[in-house]
N, C-alpha and C positions, 0 to 999 in steps of 0.2 A: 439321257433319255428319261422321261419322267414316265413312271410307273403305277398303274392302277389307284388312281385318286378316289380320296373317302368313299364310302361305300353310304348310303341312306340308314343303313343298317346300325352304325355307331362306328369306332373309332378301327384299323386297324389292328390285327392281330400284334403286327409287327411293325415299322414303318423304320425308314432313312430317308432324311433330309439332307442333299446336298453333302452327304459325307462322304469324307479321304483320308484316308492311313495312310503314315510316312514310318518307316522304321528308323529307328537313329544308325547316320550316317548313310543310310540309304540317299543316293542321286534324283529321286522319283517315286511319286505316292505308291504302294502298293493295290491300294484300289482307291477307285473315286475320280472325279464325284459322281455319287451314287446317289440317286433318287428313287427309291422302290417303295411301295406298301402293298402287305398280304391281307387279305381279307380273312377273316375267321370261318374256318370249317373246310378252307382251301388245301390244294392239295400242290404243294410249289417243286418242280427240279430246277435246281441253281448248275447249270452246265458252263464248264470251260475251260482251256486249256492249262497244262501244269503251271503254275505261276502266277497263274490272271486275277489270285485275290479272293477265293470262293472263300477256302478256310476263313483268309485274314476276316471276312464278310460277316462268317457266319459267332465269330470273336468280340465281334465287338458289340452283338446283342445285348447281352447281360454285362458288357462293362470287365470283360476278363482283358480286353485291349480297352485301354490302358493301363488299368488297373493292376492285374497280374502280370500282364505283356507289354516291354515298355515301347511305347510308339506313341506321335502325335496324331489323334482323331478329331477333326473339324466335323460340324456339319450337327446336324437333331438327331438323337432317333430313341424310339419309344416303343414299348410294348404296352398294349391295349391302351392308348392314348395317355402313358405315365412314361416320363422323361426317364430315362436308364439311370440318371445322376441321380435320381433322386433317393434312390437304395445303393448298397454297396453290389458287387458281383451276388452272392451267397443271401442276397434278401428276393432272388428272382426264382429260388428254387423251387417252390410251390407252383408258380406258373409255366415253366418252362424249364422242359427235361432236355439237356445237348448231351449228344453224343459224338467224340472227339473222334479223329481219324487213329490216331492211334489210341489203341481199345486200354493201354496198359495206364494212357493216363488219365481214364478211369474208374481202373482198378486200384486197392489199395494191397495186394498180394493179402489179403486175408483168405477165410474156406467159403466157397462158390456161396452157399447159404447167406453166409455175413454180408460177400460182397452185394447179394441183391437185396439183405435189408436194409440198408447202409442209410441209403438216402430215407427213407419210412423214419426209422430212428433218429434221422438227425431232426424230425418235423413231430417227433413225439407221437405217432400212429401209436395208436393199442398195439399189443403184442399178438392179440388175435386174429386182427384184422393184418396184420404183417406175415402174418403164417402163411394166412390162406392166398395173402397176394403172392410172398416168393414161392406157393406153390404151383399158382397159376401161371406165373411169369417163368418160369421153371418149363409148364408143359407147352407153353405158348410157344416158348423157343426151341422146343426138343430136346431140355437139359432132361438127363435121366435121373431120378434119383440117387441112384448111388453116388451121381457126383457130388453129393452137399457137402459132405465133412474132406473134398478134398481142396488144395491150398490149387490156387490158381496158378501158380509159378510151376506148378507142375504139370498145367497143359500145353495142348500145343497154339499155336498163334491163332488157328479158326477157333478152336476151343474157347480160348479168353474173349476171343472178341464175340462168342453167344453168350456170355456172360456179363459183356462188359453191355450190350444189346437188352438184355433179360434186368438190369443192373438200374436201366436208361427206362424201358417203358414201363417198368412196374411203379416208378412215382404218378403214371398215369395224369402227365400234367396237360394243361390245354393247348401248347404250342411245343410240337417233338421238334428237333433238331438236329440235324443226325450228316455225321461227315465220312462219306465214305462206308457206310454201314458193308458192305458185302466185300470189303477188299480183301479178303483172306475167309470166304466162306464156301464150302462145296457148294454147287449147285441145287441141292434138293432143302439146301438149309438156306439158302440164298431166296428160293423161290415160296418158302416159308416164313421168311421175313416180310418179303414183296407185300406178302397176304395179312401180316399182321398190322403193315403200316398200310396199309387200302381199303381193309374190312373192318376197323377200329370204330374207335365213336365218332359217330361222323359228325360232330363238333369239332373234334380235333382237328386241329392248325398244324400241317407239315410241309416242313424246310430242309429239302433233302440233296446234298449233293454226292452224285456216285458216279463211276464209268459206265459198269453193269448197266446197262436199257433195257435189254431184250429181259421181259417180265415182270417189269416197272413201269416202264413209258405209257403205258395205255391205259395206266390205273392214276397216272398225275391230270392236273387239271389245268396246268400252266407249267411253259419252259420260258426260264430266266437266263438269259447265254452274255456271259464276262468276256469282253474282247481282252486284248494283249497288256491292254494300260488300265485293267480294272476299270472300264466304264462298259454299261450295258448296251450291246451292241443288237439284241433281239429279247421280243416281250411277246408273248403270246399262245397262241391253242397250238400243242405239242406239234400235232399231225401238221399245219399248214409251216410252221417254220421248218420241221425236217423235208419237206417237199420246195417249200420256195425259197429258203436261206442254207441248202445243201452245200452249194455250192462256197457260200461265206464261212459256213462251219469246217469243210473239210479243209480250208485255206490254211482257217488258224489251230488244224490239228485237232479236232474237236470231234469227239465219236458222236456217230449216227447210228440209228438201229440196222442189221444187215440187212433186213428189206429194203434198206435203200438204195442200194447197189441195182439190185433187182427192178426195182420200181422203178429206176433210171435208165435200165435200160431196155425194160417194157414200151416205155413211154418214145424211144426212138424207135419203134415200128408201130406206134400208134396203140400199144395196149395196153398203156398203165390204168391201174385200179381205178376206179370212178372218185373214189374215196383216198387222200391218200393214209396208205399201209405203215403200220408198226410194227408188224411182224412179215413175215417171209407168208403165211398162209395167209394172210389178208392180201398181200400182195399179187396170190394168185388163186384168191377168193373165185375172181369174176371167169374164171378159165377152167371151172370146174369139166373133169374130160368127160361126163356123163350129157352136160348140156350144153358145152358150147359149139361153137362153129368147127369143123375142123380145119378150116382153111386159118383161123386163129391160133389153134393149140399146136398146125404145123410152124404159124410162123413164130410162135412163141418159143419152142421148143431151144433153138439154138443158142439165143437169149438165158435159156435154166441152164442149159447144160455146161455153156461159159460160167455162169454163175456159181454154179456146183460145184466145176473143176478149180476155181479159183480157189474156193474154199477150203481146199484141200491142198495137203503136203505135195509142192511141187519138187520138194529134193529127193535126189534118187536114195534107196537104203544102202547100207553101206554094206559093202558085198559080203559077200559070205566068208571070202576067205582072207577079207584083211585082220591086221594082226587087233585083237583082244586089248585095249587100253587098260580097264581094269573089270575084277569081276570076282563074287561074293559066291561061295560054296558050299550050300547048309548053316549058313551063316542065320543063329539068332540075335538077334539087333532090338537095343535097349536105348533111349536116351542118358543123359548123361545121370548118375543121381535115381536113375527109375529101374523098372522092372522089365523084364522083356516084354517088348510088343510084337514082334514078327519072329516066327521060327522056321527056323527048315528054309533059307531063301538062297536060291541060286541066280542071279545074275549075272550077265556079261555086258561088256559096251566095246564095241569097236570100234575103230580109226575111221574117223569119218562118218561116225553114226551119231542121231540125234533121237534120245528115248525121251519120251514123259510119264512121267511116275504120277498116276491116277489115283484119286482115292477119296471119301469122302475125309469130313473131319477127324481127328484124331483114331484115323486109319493108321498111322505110323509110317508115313510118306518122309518128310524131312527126315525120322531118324531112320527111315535107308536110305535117304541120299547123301546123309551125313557117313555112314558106314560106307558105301561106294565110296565116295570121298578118300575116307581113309582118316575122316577127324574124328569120330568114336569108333573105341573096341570095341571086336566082337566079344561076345558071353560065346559063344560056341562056333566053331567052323572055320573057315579061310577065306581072309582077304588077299585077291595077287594084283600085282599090278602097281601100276604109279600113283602116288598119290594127285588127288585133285581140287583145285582152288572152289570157293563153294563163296555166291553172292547168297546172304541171309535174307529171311523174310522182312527182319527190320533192317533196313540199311544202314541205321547207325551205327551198330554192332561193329563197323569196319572202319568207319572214321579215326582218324587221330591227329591229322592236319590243322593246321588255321587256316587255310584255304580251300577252294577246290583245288584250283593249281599244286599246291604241296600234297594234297590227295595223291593225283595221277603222278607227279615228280618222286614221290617218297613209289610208289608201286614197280617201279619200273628197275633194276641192277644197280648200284650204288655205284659201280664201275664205268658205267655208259656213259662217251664221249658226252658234255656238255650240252653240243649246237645240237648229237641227235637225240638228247632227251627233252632239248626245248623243241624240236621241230614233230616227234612224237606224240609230246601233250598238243602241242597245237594242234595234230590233227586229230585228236581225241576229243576233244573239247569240241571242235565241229563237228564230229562224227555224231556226237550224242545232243549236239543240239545244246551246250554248257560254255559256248565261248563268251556271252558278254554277263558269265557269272566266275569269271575263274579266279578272282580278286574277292569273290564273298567265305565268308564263312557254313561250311557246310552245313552247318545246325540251323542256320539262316534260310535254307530253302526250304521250299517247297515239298511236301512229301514226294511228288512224282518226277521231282529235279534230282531228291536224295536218290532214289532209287535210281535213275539213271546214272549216277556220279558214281553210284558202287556200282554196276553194272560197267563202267567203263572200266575204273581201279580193276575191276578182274580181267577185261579183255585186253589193257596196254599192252602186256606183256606175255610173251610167249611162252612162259614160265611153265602154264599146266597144260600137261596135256590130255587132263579130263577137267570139265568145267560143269561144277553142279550149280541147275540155277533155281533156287526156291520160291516160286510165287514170284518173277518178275515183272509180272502182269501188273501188280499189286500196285496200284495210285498210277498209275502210265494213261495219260492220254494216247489219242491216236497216232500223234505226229511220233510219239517213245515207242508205242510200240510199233511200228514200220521201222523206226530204228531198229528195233532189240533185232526183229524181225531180221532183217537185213544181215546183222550182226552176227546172228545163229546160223546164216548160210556160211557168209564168211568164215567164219569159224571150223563148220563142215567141209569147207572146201580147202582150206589150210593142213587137213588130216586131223585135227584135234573132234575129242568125244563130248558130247554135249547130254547131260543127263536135267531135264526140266522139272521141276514139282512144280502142277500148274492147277486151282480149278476150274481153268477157261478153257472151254470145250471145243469153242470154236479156236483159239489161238494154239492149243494141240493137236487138231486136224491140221491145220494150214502149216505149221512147223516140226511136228512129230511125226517120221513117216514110222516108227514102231512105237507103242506105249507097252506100258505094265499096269494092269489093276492092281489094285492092294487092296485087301479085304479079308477077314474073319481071321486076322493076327499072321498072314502071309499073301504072295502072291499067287492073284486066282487066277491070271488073263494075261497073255505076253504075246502081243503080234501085230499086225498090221493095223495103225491107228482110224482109219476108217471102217477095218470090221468091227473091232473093238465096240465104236462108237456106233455102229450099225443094227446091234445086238440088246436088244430091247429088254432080254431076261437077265442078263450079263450087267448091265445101266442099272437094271433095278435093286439085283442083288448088292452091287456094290455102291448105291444114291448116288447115281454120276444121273446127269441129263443127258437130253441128245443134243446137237450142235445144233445152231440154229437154220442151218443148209441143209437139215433132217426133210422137212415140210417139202423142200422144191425136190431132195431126191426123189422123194415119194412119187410126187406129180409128176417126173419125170418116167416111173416105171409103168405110174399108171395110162403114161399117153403115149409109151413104144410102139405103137400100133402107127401114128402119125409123124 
């Protein structure tokens, strides 16, 4: 499909001719052929499923594929009408800030300060003019002062990555580029990024691919959608492709905003939005309960209220009186190497219970899920209970295979009959969606494949019987997370304890039937994850959001009458 041709204006910001990445010894291009050009001052989202080539896409801008990444690239492509060959990678930095999916690789573990003067210095900026930018870039992102003088290896994963963010737009260059920007960021820091990549200079050229919609989508200008074989399968204004190619995206596992759900199934009793919705409140904009029809907002009704209940944890809590998997007793809890961050913490997790551990960034969320666990000691109190397997924020952290297959093979009893550990992986590999990858090398995928891969290594085997899961959310399209999703019931249904560090608000309603706040260096909030989330003073004290199924609850108490 060919893509938004020259503009009268002068050359593309960005442009691909006809180009295909192949990785060596790969069977099949990774993307391509790809014909795309962005216009300058545009505002682009590059949506697609884990695999489909977004990153490989957004790699081969500046020449780091092939360059730095060895793969064959056929095909033109040029920034502001200058062939990429014509500089090496490192001569496009003045025009063109990227920001990688994973935040560490572009950090250099120097002190937060450094890391955001980094690129200014490498371009020879006055030292005055570098202040006052990582000062800005600083408050822009919500870094607080104090953090200057400290080393990044010492934050936690949303931490780094508002620094690796703070890092990215302080070069202030004419085309951002940004991969995954919100995969490991709360909510309210999430929804402060949204506004700095939308409210910026509105010259700026952005090329953004992320999961996260809800609070992004309606501030882009154009959706870019990668079918399976990396070629562009939709081109066009946001709102009419999530209304007329829903049905094509949800095929190939491709998130939609969750007004769409909604909006689909307004529209089978004749009362979808005039417009179509982004959000869940535009969705039911036009049904406002002060002016519309009642014989509407009656028949609307059944419609939200499905919608609502979907939205939410359908598994039962885990009773009261099953037995205690594991649980933390005035326990203060440090990372490894650090200082206490949570004191005084009591929790418990039961057999067949599935909590998520809330919190905004460097809350100290992981390091009590790492303590539940039972992989760091406490500084003070008591840990009881069994130890628990823990999938990390980075997935690599778990690898040590040369394949997938040796992955799930090596995770599984050293002891286990043969045919049932091959008939085991195989169903594994299906389960997660990994079978016509089980012959690659893990470091070879996809971020949202890695993460499934460790997410699988944890569930092979019966081993734990508490499973801590950090940020699973993190790079997972739609089609992963329905999996994981599926996978956490199983799980709960098997007796085993499922402990979540998530900050997807709406994926902890629908999965979490208890959460825990964390906030102000312990837990503030432990109970039913829709009060939780329900609780507006509670949200705000602790920068969580509300779910995005907030808006229809609303509409729903506001129209009990009907």
């Amino acid at each position: 499909m060919t893509s938004d041709p020259l503009s009268p204006e002068g050359p593309p910001a960005a442009q691909w001719r006809a180009v295909s990445v192949r990785y060596p010894f790969a069977g099949a291009a990774a993307v391509g052929p790809v014909d795309l050009a962005i216009r300058r001052g545009t505002r682009v989202l590059l949506l697609g499923a884990s695999g489909s080539g977004k990153s490989t896409l957004l790699l081969t801008l500046t020449g780091l594929l092939p360059h730095s990444i060895p793969a064959k690239v056929e095909g033109r492509i040029a920034i502001d009408g200058v062939p990429i060959e014509t500089r090496p990678p490192s001569g496009w930095a003045a025009d063109v800030a990227q920001y990688f999916q994973d935040a560490d690789r572009t950090l250099c573990g120097m002190r937060v300060e450094d890391e955001i003067a980094f690129a200014l210095e490498n371009q020879a900026v006055p030292v005055a003019r570098i202040r006052n930018a990582v000062a800005q870039a600083m408050e822009e992102v919500g870094l607080p002062e104090a953090w200057r003088q400290r080393r990044t290896a010492t934050l936690s994963g949303g931490e780094r990555q508002l620094v690796a963010l703070a890092a990215t737009l302080v070069q202030n260059a004419g085309l951002f580029v940004a991969d995954e920007p919100t995969a490991h960021l709360a909510p309210v820091a999430a929804t402060r990024l949204h506004r700095l990549l939308t409210e910026g200079r509105p010259d700026r050229t952005m090329l953004v691919v992320d999961h996260r919609l809800d609070g992004l989508i309606d501030a882009m200008d154009r959706l870019v959608v990668l079918g399976p074989d990396g070629t562009i399968v939709a081109d066009g204004e946001p709102r009419a492709i999530f209304r007329e190619k829903r049905s094509l995206l949800a095929a190939l596992g491709i998130w939609c905003p969750a007004a769409g759900d909604l909006d689909e199934g307004l529209a089978r009793v004749g009362l979808c939005a005039p417009v179509a919705p982004l959000s869940v409140a535009d969705a039911l904009a036009h049904l406002n309960p002060e002016t519309a029809p009642p014989e509407d907002l009656a028949r609307a009704r059944p419609i939200v209220a499905a919608f609502v209940a979907k939205a939410s944890a359908e598994a039962p809590a885990a009773a009261a009186d099953a037995p205690v998997i594991a649980a933390l007793v005035g326990a203060d809890c440090a990372p490894f190497l650090g200082p206490v961050v949570l004191r005084g913490v009591s929790l418990s997790v039961r057999q067949g219970e599935v909590v998520g551990i809330l919190g905004a960034n460097g809350a100290g969320k992981s390091t009590l899920a790492a303590c539940l666990a039972g992989l760091l000691p406490l500084k003070s109190g008591v840990r009881e209970g069994a130890k628990g397997g823990v999938a990390f924020q980075n997935p690599e952290s778990q690898f040590v295979g040369g394949t997938v297959r040796d992955e799930l093979s090596g995770a599984l009893p050293r002891r286990m009959d043969n045919d049932e550990r091959e008939r085991r992986v195989a169903a594994t590999l299906d389960q997660w969606g990994l079978a016509g990858l089980a012959l690659r090398h893990p470091f070879e995928l996809s971020q949202g494949q890695k993460r499934r891969l460790a997410l699988a290594m944890l569930t092979i085997t019966d081993r734990w019987p508490l499973l801590v899961l950090d940020e699973p959310m993190a790079g997972l399209d739609a089609a992963g997370a329905a999996a994981l999703s599926a996978r956490i019931d199983d799980l709960r249904s098997d007796g085993r304890a499922v402990a979540v560090v998530t900050h997807d608000m709406d994926f902890a309603l629908r999965v979490c039937p208890r959460s825990v706040v964390v906030a102000e260096g312990r837990i503030i909030a432990d109970g039913p994850t829709p009060d939780l989330l329900a609780d507006a003073d509670l949200c705000a004290r602790a920068n969580l959001s509300e779910p995005s199924s907030a808006a229809a609850r609303r509409w729903l108490q506001a129209t009990k009458s009907w």
